[in-house]
N, CA, C and O atoms as a CHARMM CRD file, in Angstrom:
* protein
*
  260
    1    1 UNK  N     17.42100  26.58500  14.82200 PROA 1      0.00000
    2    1 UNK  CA    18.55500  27.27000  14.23200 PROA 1      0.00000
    3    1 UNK  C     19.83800  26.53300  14.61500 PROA 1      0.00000
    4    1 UNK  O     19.98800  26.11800  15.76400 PROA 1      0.00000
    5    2 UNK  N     20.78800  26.36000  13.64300 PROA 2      0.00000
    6    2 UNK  CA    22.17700  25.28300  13.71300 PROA 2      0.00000
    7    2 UNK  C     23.22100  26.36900  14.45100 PROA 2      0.00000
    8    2 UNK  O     23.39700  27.56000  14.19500 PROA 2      0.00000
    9    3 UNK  N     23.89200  25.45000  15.53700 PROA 3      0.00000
   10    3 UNK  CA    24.77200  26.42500  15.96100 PROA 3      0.00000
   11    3 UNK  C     25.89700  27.21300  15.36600 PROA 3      0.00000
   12    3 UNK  O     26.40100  26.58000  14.43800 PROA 3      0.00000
   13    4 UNK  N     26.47200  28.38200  15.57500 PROA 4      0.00000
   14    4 UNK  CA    27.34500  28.69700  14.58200 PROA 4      0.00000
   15    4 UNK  C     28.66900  28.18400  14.62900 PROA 4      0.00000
   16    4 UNK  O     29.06900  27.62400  15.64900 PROA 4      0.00000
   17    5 UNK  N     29.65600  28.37100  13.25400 PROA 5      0.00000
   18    5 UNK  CA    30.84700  28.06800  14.05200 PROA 5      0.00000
   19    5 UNK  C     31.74500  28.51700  13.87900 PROA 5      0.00000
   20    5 UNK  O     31.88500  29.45500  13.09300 PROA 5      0.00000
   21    6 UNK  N     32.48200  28.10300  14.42000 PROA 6      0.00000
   22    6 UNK  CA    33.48400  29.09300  14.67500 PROA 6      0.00000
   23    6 UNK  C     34.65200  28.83800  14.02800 PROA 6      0.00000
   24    6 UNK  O     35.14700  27.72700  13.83600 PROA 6      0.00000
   25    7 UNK  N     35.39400  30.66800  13.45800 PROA 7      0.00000
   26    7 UNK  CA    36.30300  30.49500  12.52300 PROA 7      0.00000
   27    7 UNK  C     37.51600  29.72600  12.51600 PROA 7      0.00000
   28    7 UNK  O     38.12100  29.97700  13.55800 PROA 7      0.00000
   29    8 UNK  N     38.19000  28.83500  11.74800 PROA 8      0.00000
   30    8 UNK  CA    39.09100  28.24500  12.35600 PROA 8      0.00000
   31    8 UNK  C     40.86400  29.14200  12.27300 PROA 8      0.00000
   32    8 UNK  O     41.78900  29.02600  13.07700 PROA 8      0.00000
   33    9 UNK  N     40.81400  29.82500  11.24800 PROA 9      0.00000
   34    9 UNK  CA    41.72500  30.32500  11.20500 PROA 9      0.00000
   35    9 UNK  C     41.90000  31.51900  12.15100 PROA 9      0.00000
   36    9 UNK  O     43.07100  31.57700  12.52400 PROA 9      0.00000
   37   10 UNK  N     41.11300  32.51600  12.68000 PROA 10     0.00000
   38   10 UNK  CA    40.69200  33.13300  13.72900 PROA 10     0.00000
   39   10 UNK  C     41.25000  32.27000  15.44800 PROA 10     0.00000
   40   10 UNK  O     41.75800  32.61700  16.51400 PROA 10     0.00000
   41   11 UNK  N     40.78000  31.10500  14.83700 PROA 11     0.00000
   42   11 UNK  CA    41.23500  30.26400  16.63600 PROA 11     0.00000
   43   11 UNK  C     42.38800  30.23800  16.78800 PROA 11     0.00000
   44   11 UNK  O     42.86100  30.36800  17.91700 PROA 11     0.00000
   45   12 UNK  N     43.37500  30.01300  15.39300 PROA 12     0.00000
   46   12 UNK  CA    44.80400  29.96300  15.66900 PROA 12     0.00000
   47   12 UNK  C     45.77200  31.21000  15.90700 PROA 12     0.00000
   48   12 UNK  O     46.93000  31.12800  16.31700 PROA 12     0.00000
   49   13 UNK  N     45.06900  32.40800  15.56700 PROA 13     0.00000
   50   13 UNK  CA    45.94900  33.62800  15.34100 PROA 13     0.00000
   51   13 UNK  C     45.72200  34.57900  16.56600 PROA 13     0.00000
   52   13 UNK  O     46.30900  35.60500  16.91000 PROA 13     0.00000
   53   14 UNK  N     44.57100  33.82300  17.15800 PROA 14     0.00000
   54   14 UNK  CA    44.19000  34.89400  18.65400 PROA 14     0.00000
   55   14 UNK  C     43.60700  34.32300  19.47200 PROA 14     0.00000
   56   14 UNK  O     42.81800  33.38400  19.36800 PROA 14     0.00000
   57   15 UNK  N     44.12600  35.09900  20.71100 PROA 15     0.00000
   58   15 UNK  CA    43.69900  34.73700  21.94100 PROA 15     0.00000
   59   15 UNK  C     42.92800  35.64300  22.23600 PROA 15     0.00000
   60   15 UNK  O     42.95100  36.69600  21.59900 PROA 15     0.00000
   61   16 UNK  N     41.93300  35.41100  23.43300 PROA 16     0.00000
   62   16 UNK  CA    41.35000  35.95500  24.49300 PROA 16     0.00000
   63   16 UNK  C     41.76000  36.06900  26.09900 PROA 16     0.00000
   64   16 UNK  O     41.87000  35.05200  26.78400 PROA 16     0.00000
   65   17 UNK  N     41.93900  37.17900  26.54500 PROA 17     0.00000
   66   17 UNK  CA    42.57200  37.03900  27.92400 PROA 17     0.00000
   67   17 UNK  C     41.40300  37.22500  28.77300 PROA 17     0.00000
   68   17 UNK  O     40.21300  37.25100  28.45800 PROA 17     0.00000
   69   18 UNK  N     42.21100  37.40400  30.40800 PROA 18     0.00000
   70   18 UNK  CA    40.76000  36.96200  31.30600 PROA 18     0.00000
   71   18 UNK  C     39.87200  38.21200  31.32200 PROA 18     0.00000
   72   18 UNK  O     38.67800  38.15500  31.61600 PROA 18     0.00000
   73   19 UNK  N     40.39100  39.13600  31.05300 PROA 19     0.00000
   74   19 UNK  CA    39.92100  40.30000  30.80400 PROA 19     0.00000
   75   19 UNK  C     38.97300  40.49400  29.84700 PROA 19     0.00000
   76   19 UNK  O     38.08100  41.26900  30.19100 PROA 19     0.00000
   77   20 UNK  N     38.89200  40.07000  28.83700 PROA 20     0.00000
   78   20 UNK  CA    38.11500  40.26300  27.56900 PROA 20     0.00000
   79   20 UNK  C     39.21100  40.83400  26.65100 PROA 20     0.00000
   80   20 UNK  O     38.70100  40.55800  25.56500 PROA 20     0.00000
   81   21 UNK  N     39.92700  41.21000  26.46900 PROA 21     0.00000
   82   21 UNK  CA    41.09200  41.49500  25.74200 PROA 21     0.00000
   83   21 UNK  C     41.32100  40.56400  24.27500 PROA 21     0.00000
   84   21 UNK  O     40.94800  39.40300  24.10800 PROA 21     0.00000
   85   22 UNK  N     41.97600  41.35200  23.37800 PROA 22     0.00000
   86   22 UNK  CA    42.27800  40.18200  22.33500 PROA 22     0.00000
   87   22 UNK  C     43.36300  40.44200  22.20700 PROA 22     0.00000
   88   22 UNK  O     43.81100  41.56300  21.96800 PROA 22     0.00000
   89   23 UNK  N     44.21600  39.02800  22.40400 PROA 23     0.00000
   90   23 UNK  CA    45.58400  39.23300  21.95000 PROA 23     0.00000
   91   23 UNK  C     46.02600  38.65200  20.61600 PROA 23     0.00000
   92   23 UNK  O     45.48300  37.74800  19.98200 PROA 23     0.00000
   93   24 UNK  N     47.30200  39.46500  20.26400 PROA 24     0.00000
   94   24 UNK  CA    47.60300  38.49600  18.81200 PROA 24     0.00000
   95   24 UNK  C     49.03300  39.09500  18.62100 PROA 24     0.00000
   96   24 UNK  O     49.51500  40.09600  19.15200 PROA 24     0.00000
   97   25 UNK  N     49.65400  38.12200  17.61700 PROA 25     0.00000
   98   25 UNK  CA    50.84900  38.21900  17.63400 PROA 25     0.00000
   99   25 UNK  C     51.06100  38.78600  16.34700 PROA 25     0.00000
  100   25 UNK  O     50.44100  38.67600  15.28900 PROA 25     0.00000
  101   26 UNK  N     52.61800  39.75300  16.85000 PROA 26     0.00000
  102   26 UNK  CA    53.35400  40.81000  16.35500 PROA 26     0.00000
  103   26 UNK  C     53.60400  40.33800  14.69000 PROA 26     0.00000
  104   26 UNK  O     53.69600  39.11900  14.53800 PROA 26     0.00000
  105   27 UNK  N     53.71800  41.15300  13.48500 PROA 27     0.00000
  106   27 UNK  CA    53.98000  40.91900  12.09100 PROA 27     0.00000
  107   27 UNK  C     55.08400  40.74600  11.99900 PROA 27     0.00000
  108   27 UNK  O     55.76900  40.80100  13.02100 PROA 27     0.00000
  109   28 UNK  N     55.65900  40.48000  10.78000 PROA 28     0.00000
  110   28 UNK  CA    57.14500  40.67400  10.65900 PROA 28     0.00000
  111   28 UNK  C     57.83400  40.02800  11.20600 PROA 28     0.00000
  112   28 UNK  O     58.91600  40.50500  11.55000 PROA 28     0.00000
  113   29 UNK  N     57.44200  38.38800  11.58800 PROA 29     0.00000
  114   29 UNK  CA    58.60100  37.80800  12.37200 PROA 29     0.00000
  115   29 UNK  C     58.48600  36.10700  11.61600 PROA 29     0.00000
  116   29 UNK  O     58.69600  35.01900  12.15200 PROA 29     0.00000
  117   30 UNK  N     58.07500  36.42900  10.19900 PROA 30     0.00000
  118   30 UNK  CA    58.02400  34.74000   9.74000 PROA 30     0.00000
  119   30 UNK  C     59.44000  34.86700   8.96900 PROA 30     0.00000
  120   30 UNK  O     60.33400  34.27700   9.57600 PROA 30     0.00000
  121   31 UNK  N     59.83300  35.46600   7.83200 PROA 31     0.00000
  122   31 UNK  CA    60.90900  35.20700   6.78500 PROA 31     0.00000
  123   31 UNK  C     61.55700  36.74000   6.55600 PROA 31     0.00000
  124   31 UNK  O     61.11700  37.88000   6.70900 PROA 31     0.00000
  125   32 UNK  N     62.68400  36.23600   6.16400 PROA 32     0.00000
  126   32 UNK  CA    63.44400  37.11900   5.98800 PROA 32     0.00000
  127   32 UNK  C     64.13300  37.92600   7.13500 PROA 32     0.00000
  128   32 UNK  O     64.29400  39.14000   7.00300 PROA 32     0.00000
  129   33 UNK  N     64.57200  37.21500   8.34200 PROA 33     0.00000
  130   33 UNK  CA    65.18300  37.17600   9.68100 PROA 33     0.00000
  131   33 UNK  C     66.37100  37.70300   9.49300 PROA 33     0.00000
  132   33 UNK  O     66.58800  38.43000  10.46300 PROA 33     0.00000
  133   34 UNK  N     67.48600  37.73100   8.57200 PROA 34     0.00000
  134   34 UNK  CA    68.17600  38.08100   8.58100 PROA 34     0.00000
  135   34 UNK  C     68.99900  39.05400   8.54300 PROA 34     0.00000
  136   34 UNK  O     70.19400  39.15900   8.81900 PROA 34     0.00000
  137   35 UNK  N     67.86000  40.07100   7.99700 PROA 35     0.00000
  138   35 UNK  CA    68.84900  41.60200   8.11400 PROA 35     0.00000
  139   35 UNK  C     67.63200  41.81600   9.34600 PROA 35     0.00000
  140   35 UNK  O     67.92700  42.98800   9.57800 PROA 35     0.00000
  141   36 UNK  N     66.83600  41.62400  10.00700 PROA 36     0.00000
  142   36 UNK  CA    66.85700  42.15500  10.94300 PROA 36     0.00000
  143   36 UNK  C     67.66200  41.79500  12.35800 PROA 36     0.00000
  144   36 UNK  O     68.25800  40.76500  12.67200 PROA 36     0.00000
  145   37 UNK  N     67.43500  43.13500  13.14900 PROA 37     0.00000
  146   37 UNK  CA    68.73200  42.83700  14.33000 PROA 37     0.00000
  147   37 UNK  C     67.94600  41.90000  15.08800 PROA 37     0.00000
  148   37 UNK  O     66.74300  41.66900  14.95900 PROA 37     0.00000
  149   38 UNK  N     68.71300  41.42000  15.84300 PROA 38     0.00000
  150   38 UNK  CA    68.43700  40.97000  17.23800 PROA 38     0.00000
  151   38 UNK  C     66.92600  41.44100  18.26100 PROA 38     0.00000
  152   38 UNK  O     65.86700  40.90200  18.58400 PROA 38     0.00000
  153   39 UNK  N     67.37800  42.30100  18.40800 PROA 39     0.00000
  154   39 UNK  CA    66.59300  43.52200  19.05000 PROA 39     0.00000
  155   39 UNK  C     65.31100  43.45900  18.20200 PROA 39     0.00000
  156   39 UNK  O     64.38200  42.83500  18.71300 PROA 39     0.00000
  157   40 UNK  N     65.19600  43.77100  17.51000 PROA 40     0.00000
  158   40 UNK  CA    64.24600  43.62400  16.65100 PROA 40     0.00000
  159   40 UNK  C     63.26100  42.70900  16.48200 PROA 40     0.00000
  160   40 UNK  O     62.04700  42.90400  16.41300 PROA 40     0.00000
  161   41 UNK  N     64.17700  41.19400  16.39200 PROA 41     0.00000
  162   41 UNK  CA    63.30700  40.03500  16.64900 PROA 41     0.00000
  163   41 UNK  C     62.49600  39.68100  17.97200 PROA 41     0.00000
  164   41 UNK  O     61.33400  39.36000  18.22100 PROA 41     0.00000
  165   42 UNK  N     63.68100  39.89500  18.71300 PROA 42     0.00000
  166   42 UNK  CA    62.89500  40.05700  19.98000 PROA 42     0.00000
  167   42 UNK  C     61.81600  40.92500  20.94800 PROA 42     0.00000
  168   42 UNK  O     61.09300  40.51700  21.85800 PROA 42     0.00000
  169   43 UNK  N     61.91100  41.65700  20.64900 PROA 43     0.00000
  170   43 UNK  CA    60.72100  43.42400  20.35100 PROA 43     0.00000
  171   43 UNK  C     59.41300  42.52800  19.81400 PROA 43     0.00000
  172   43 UNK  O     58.25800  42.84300  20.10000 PROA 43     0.00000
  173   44 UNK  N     59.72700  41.46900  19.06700 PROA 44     0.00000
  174   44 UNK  CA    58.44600  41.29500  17.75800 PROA 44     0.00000
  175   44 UNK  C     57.98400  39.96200  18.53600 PROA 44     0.00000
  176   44 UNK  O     56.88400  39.45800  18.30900 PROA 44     0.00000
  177   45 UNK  N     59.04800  39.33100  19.62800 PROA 45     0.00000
  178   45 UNK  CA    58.35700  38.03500  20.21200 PROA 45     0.00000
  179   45 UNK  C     56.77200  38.51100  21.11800 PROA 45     0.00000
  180   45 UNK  O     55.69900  37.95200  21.34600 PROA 45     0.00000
  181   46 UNK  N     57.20100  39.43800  21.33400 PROA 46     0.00000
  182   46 UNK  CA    56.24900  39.73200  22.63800 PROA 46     0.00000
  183   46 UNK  C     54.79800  40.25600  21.43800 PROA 46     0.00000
  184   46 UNK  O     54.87900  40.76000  20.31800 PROA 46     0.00000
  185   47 UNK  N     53.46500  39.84400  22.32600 PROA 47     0.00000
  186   47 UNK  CA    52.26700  39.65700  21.73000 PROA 47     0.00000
  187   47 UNK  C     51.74200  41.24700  21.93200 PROA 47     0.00000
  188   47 UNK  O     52.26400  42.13400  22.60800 PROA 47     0.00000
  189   48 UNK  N     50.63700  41.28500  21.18000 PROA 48     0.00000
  190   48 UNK  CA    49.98100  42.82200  20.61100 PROA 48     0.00000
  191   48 UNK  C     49.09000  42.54200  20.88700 PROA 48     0.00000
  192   48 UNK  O     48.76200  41.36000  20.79200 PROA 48     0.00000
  193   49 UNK  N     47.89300  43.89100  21.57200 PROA 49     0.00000
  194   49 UNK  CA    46.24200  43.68500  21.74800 PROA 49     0.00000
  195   49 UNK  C     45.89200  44.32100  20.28300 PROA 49     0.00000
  196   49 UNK  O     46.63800  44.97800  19.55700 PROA 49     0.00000
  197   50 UNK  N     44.73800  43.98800  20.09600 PROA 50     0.00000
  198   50 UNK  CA    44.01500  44.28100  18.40500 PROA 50     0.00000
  199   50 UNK  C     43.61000  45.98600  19.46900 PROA 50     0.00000
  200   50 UNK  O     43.37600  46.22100  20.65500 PROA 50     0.00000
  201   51 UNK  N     43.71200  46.75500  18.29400 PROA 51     0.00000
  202   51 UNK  CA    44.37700  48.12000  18.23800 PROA 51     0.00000
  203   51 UNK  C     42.70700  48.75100  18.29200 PROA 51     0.00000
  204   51 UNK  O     42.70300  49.84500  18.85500 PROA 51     0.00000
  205   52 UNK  N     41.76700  48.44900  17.98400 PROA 52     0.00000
  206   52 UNK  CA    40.54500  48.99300  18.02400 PROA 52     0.00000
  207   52 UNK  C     39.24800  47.80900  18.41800 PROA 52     0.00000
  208   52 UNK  O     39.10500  46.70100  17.90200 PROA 52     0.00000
  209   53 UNK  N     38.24500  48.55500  19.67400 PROA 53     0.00000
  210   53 UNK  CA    37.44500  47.79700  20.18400 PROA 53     0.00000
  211   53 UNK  C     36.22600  47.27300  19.37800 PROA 53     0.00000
  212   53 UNK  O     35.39000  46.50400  19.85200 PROA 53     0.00000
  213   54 UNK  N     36.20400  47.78200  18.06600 PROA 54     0.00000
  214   54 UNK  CA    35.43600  47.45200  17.10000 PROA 54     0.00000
  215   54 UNK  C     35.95600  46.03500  15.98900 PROA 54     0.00000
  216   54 UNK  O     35.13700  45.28600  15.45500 PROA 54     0.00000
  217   55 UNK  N     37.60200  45.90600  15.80900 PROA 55     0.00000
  218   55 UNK  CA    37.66400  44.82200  15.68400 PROA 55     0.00000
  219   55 UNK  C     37.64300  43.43900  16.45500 PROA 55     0.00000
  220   55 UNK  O     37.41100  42.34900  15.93300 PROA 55     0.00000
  221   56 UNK  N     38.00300  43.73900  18.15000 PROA 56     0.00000
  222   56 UNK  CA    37.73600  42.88300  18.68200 PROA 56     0.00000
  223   56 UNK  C     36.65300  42.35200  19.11500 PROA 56     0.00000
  224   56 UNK  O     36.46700  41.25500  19.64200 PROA 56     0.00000
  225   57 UNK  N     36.05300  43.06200  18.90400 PROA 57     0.00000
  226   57 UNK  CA    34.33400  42.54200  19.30900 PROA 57     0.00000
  227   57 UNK  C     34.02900  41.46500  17.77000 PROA 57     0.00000
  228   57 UNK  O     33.16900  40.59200  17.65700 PROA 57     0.00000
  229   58 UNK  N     34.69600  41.75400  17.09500 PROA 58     0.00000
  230   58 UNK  CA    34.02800  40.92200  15.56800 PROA 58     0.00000
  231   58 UNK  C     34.93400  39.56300  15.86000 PROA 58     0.00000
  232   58 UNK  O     34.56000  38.40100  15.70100 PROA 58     0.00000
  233   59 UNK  N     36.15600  39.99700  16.30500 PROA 59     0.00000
  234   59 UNK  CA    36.92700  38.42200  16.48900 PROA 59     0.00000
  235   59 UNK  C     36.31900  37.92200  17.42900 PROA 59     0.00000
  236   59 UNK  O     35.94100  36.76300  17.25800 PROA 59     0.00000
  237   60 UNK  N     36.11700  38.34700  18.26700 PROA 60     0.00000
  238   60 UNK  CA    35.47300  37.67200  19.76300 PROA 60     0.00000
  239   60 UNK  C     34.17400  36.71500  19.32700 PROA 60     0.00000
  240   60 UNK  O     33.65700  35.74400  19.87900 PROA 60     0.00000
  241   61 UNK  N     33.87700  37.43900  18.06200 PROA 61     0.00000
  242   61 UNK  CA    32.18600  36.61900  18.02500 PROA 61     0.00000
  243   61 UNK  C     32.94900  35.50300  16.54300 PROA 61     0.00000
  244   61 UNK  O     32.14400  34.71400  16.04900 PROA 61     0.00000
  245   62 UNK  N     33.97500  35.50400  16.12200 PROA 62     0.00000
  246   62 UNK  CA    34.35500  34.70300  15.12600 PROA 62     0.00000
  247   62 UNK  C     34.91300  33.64400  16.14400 PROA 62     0.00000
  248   62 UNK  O     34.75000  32.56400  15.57700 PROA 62     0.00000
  249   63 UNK  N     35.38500  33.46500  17.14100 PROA 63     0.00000
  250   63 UNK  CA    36.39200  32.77700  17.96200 PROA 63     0.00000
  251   63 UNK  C     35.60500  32.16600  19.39900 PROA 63     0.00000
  252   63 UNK  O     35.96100  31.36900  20.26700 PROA 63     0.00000
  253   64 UNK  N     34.27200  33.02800  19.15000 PROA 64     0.00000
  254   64 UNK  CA    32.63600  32.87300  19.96700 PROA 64     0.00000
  255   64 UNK  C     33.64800  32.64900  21.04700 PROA 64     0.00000
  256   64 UNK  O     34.11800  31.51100  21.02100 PROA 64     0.00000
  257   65 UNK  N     34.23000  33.63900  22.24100 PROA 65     0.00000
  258   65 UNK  CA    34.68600  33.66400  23.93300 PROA 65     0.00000
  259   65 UNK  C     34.67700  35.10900  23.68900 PROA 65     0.00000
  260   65 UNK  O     34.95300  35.89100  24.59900 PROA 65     0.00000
């Protein structure tokens, strides 16, 4: 059996922490910067865990860690 592989677009959009955790980053921060505030942008720098343990288990095995 050929090994599997792994998604590539999946590798770029998330991490794995040491924990088992999946991290990924906040929406709303590619275009259209300008009417939002400050505050706002910066609120959106900081990274997000995937919100249910049922999707991270599917990324985890797309991103195979």
């Amino acid at each position: 059996m050929p090994k599997m592989k792994s998604h590539s677009g999946a590798k770029k959009r998330f991490r794995v922490t040491a924990t088992g955790r999946v991290k990924r980053a906040q929406q709303g921060k590619n275009h259209i910067l300008t009417k939002k505030s400050r505050k706002r942008k910066a609120d959106l720098r900081q990274g997000a865990y995937m919100g249910s343990d049922k999707e991270a288990a599917t990324i985890r095995t797309m991103i195979q860690k």
